[in-house]
C-alpha positions as CSV (number, residue, x, y, z in Angstrom):
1,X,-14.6,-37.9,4.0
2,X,-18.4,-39.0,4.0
3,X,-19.0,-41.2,0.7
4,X,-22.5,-42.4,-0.1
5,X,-22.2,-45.7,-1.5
6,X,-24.5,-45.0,-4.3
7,X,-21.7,-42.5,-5.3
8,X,-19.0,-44.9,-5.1
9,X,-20.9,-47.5,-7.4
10,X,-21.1,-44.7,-10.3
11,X,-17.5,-45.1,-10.5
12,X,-16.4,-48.7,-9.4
13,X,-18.4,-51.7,-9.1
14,X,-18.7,-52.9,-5.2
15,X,-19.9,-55.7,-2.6
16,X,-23.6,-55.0,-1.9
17,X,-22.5,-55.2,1.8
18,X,-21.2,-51.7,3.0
19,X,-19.6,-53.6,6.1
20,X,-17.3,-56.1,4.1
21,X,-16.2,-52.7,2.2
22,X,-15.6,-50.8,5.2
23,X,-13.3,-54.2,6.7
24,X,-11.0,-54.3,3.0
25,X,-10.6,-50.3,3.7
26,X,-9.8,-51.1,7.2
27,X,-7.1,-53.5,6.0
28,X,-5.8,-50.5,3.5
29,X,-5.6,-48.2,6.4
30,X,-8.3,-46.3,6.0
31,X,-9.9,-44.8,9.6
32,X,-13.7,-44.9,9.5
33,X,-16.5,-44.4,11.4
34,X,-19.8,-46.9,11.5
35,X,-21.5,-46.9,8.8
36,X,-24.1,-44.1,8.6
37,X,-27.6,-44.7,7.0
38,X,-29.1,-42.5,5.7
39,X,-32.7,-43.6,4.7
40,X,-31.7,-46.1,2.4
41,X,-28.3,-44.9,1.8
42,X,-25.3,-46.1,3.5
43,X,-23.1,-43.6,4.2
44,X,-19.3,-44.2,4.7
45,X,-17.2,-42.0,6.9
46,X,-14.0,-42.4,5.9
47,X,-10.7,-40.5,7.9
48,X,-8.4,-39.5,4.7
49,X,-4.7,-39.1,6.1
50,X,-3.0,-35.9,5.4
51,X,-0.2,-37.7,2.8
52,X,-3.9,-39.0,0.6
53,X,-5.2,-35.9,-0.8
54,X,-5.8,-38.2,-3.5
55,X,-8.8,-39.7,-1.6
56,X,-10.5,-36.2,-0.8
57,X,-13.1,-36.7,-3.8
58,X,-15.6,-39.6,-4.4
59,X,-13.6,-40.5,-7.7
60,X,-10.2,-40.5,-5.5
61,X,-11.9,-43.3,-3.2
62,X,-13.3,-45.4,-6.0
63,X,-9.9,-45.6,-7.5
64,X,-8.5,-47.1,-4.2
65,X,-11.5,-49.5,-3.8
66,X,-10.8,-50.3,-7.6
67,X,-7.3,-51.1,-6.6
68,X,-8.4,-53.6,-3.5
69,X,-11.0,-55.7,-5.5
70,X,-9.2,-55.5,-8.6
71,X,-11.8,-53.7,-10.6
72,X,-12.0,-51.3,-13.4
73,X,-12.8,-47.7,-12.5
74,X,-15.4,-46.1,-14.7
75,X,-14.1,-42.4,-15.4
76,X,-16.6,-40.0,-14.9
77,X,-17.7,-37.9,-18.5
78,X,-17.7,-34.3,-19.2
79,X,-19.8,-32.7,-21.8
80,X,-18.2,-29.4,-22.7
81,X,-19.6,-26.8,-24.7
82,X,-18.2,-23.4,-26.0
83,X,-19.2,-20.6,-24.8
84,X,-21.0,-17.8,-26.9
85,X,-19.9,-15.1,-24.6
86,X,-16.7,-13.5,-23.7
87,X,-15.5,-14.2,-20.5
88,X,-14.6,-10.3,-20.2
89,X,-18.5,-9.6,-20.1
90,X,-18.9,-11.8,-16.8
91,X,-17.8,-8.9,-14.8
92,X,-16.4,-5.6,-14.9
93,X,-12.9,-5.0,-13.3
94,X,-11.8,-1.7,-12.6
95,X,-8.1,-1.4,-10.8
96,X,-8.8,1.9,-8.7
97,X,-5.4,2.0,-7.1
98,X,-2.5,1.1,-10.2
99,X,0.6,2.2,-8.3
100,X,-1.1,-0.4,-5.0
101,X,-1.7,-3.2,-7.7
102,X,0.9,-3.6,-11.0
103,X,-0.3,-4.8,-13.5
104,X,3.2,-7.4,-13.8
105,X,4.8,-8.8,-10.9
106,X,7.4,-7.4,-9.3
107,X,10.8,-9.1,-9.8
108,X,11.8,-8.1,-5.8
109,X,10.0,-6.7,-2.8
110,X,11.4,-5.6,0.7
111,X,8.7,-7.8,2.2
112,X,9.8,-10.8,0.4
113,X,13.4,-10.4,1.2
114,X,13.3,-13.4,3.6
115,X,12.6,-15.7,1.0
116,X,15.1,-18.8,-0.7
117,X,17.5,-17.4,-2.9
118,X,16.7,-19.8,-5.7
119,X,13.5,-18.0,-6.5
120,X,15.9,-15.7,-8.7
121,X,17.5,-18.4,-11.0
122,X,14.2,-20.6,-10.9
123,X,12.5,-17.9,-13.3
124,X,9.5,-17.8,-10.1
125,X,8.8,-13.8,-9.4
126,X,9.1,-13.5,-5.7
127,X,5.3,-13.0,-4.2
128,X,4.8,-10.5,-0.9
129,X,4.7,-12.1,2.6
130,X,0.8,-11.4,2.6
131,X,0.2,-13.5,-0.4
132,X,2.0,-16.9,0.1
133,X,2.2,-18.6,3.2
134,X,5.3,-19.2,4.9
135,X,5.6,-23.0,4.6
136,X,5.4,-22.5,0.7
137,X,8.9,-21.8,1.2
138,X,9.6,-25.1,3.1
């Protein structure tokens, strides 16, 4: 996960010195690479571990950095507006094939018949083969 520092500091205040943050990450496990500069931005390569996907954003890092030094982590802000158009007039769907596509889920499907038995009492409508991978079922 490449971070530019400049990023990092819109979320979490941080040392001025990329290389003393890159040693406290080092310390929290974190994998990295050298620092990268780019121009005058320092650039921090960081390898995220398959357990984190916490860390696979800018604001996921910040949060961890916040942890290590302590700090406050400023959230970023959204400005939402309503919008003045329907959604239905962003595109036009047309289902050409109804018996190939129902409209509702289907409650059980030959392809599917591999699947946990629990689907049924969990409420969950059981999806074809083609449309979840097997280790969803894991």
């Amino acid at each position: 996960m490449r971070v530019p520092l400049s990023w990092l500091r819109e979320f979490v205040p941080v040392p001025e010195d990329p290389a003393a943050l890159i040693d406290r990450l080092a310390m929290l496990g974190f994998g990295h690479e050298p620092v990268e500069w780019v121009g005058e931005e320092a650039v921090l390569d960081l390898e995220v571990a398959s357990n984190r996907p916490d860390l696979l954003s800018v604001l996921g890092v910040a949060r961890e950095v916040a942890a290590a030094w302590e700090r406050e982590v400023t959230p970023p802000v959204f400005m939402l507006r309503r919008s003045t158009s329907r959604a239905g007039a962003a595109a036009d769907v047309a289902v050409e094939d109804p018996e190939g596509a129902p409209a509702t889920p289907r409650t059980s499907s030959p392809a599917c018949a591999w699947g946990p038995p629990r689907t049924g009492w969990s409420g969950a409508w059981r999806r074809p083969a083609s449309a979840v991978s097997t280790t969803s079922w894991m």
